[in-house]
Each structure stands twice: as C-alpha cells, then as structure tokens.
C-alpha positions as CSV (number, residue, x, y, z in Angstrom):
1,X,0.0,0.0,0.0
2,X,1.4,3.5,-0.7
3,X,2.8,3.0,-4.1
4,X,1.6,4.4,-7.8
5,X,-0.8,0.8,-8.2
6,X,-2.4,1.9,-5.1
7,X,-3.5,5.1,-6.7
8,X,-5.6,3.5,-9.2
9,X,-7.6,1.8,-6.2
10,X,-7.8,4.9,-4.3
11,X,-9.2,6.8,-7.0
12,X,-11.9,4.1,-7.9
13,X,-13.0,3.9,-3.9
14,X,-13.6,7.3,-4.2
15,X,-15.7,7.8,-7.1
16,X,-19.4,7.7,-6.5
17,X,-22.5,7.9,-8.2
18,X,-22.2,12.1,-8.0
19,X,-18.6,11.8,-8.4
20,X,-16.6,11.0,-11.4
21,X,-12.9,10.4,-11.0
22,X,-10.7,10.3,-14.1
23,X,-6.5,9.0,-13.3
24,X,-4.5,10.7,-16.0
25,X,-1.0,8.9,-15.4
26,X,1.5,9.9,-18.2
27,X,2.8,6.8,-19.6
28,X,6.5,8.7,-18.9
29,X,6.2,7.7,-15.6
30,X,7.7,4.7,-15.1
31,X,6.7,1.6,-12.1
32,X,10.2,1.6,-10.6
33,X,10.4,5.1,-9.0
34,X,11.9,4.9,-5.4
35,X,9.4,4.1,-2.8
36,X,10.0,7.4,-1.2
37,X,8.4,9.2,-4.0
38,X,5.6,6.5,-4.8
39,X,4.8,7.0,-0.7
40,X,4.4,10.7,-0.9
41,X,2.6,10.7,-4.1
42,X,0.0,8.3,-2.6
43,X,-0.6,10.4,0.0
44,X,-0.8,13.5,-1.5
45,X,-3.3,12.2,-3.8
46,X,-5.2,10.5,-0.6
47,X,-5.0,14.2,1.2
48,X,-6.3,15.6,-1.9
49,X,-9.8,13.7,-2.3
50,X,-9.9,13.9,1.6
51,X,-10.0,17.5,0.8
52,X,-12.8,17.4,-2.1
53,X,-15.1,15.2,0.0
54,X,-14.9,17.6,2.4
55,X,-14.9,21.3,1.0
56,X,-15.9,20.5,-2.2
57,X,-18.7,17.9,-2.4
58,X,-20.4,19.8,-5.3
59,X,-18.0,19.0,-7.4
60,X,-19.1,16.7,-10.3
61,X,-15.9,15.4,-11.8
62,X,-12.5,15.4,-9.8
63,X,-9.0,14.6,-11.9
64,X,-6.0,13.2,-10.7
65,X,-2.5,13.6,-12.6
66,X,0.6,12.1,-12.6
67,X,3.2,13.6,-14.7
68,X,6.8,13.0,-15.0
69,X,8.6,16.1,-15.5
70,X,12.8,15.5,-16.1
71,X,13.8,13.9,-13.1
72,X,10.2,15.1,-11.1
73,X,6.8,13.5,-10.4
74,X,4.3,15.7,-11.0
75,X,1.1,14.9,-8.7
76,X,-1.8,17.4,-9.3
77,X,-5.4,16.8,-8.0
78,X,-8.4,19.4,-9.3
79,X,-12.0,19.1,-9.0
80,X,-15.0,20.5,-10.6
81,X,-16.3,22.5,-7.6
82,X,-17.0,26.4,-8.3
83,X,-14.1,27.6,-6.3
84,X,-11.5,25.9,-8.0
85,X,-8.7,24.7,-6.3
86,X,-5.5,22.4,-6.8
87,X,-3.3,20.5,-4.5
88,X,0.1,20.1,-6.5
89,X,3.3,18.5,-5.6
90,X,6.7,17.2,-6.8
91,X,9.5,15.0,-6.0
92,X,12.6,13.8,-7.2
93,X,13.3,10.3,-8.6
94,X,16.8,10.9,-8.4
C-alpha cells in the first residue's frame, strides 16, 4: 500500500455515483520510482480527495494527474467545484 498501483484503487473507492474520477498517469512515468516518492505521491493524492469530500462535495468530476517532469513526479489533483482549487506536488526520482 502506498505505491503508484495503489493510486488507481484509491481513485476508484472514491468515485461515487455524484462523483466522477478520471487517473490521468502519463505513460512517462515509469513503475520503478523509489518508494520514497511512490509513498508521498500516494498520499498526496489521498490528502487531496480527503480534501474534495470535504470542501468541495459539489464538485461533479475530480481529476487526478501524474506527470513525469525531467527527473520530477508531477502529482496534481483538481476538482470541478465552483471555487477551484488544486493540490500540487513534486519529487525527485533521483
């Protein structure tokens, strides 16, 4: 638990019948990145939908994106509520 696969799950336990959630992982980003990084990317994303469910339940459609930018993971989370918001991060696979 607490690695890139276990973002998938995540994501489909929190979607919902009111809730749409879409994984966009760029296929740049490779399985073997240190665990370090697949940890704090887990729970970024977990802190992120925590935070939807509970300041922004009217939001329809919430996506979650992993990038890999050079040597950088590139976690965003943004949701279709009317105040948007977005919970970024980055860390090095180096």
């Amino acid at each position: 638990m607490g690695d890139l696969a276990s973002i998938v799950e995540l994501t489909e336990g929190f979607a919902s019948p009111v809730q749409k959630v879409t994984l966009r992982r760029d296929p740049a980003v490779p399985d073997d990145l240190p665990h370090e990084v697949q940890a704090a990317a887990f729970r970024v994303v977990q802190e992120a939908l925590t935070n939807v469910r509970r300041h922004a339940a009217d939001a329809a459609e919430v996506t979650v994106g992993l990038r890999r930018e050079g040597d950088r993971l590139e976690v965003s989370v943004t949701d279709s509520s009317r105040r948007p918001r977005t919970a970024a991060a980055s860390a090095s696979s180096a």
